[in-house]
Structure formats: structure tokens, C-alpha cells
N, C-alpha and C positions, 0 to 999 in steps of 0.2 A: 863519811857522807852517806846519806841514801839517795837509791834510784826512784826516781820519780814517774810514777807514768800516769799520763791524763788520756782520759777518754771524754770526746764530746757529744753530747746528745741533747742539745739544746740549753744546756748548761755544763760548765767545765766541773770535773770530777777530780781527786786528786787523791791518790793513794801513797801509801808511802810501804814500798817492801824494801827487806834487807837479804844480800844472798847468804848464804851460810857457810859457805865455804870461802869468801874471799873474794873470787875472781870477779873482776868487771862486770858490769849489766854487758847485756848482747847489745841493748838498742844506745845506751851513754858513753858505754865505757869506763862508768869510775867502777871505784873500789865497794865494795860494801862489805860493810860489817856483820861478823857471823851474830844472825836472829834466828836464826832457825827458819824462815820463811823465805821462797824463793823470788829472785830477781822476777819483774813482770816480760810478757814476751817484748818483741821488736815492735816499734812505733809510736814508745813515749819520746818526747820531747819534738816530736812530728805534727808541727805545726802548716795552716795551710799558708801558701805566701811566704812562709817562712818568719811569720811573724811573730811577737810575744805574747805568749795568751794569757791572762789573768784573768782572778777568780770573777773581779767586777768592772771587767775592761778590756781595752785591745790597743796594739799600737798600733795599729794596722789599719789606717784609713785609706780607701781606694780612693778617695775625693779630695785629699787634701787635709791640713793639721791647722792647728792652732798654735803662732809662734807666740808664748807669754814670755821677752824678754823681760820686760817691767811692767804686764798688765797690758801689753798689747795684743792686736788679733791681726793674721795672717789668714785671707780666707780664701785661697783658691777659688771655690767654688761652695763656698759657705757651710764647711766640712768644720770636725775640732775633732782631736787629737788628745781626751784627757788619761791621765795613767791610773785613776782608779771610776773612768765611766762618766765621771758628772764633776759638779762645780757645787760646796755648799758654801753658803756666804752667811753671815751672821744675820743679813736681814735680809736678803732672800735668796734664791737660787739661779740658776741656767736653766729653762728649758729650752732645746736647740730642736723642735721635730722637722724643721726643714731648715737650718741654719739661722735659728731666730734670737734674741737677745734678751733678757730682762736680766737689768742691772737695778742693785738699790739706789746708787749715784748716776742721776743723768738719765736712769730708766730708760733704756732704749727696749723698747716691745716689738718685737719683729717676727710677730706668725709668718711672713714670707717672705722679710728681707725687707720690710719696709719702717722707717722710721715714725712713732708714736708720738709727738708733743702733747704737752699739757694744755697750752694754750695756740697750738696750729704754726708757732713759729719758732726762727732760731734766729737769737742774735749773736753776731758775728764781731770782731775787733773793729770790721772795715766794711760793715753792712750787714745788711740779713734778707734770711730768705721765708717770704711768708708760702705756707703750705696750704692749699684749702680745705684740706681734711687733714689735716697734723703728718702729713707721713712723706716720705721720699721714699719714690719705687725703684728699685734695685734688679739690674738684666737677671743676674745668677741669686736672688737674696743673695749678697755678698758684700762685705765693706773690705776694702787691703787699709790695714793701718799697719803699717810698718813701724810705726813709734809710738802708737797707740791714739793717732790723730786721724781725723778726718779731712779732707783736702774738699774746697767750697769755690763757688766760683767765683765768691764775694768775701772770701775770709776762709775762717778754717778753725776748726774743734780741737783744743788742745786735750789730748783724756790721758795722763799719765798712770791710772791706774783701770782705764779700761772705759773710764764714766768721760760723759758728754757735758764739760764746761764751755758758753758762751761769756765771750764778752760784750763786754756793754756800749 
């Protein structure tokens, strides 16, 4: 193995030395392989929070994650939790700048946690709800979809893979 040590400075750094003599890093502990180049000091793998840092991400969300059991969203406080930073989707993407949505299916547009239609409404199995500017306001921007559904007070969004289907 080698000793890893990152240093942060607004971007994560990652060097990789080997000790040369065998013994353990001071700050990991493992073994390394004699390279000729010495173990780095005490304080790689010292992370803040103690969380995992990567090169394009964090799991370390102070606000809460994103549970994707099947395409579902868990929002505490309309936080996400991705392991390389972002979402890319084959036809479009996630931008989340305050816990916001754009999905290719179902399109939900949420600059601040508010709901975008196309034509101002949503229809329901068991009614609908017409909106007069296309959106439903949201206390935290936040949707809890536990199953990947929205809960209505006339019906309910089935979205098994994260998108917003009404019925008819």
C-alpha cells in the first residue's frame, strides 16, 4: 500500500509517497513500500467532521442527504448527499443551488423549492390541484419522498424513478 496524504486549500490535493525503509506512516499507520521517498508528516487522512473527502465531493452533508433507494429523494432540509458532487442524466442534469430539482421526466424546476408546471396544474388519480402560477411553495424548499412519491391532499405523485407522474 501507499500513504496517502491530502492537503486542502480550496481544492483537495493528493500525493502519494512511499517510506523506504518499511515502517508504517506516523499519521496511517500502514506499511509502505521501500521507494526511496519519505512517508508525508502527521495529518493525512485528517479529515474535518471526520468525514470522506474526495477529489469531486463530500459525504459530509451538515443539512441533510439524499436517500436514492430507487430514485427516491429524502430532503431534510432540501440538502443531497452525492458520492462524486453532482447528478448527470443522459438528458439533462441536477442543479441543486438551494435544494432545487430539474428532472428530464416530470421536470420538476425548483430554484427555491417550488414546483414548475407546464400548464399551471397537476392531475391527480383522485383530483387535482390547479396552481396559478405553475408552482407549490415549499416552508424549507424540501419535498420527504420516502418512496419516491409526493403525498397531495387530493391524490398523490407516484415517481419511481424520481419523475412526477399524474394520473388522469
Amino acid at each position: 500500500m501507499s500513504c496517502l496524504s491530502i492537503s486542502m486549500s480550496g481544492l483537495i490535493w493528493f500525493s502519494i509517497r512511499g517510506r523506504s525503509t518499511g515502517e508504517p506512516c506516523p499519521a496511517t499507520g500502514e506499511p509502505c513500500p521501500p521507494t526511496g521517498e519519505p512517508c508525508p508528516p502527521t495529518g493525512s487522512h485528517a479529515h474535518p467532521l471526520g468525514s470522506h473527502a474526495q477529489p469531486l465531493g463530500s459525504h459530509a452533508q451538515p443539512l441533510g442527504s439524499h436517500a436514492h433507494p430507487l430514485g427516491s429523494h429524502a430532503h431534510p432540509l432540501g440538502s443531497h448527499a452525492h458520492p462524486l458532487g453532482s447528478h448527470a442524466h443522459p438528458l439533462g442534469s441536477h442543479a441543486h443551488p438551494l435544494g432545487s430539482h430539474a428532472h428530464p421526466l416530470g421536470s420538476h424546476a425548483q430554484p427555491l423549492g417550488s414546483h414548475a408546471h407546464p400548464l399551471g396544474s397537476q392531475a391527480h388519480p383522485l383530483g387535482s390541484q390547479a396552481h396559478p402560477l405553475g408552482s407549490q411553495a415549499h416552508p424549507l424548499g424540501s419535498q420527504a419522498h420516502p418512496l419516491g412519491s409526493q403525498a397531495h391532499p387530493l391524490g398523490s405523485h407516484a415517481q419511481p424513478l424520481g419523475s412526477q407522474r399524474g394520473g388522469v
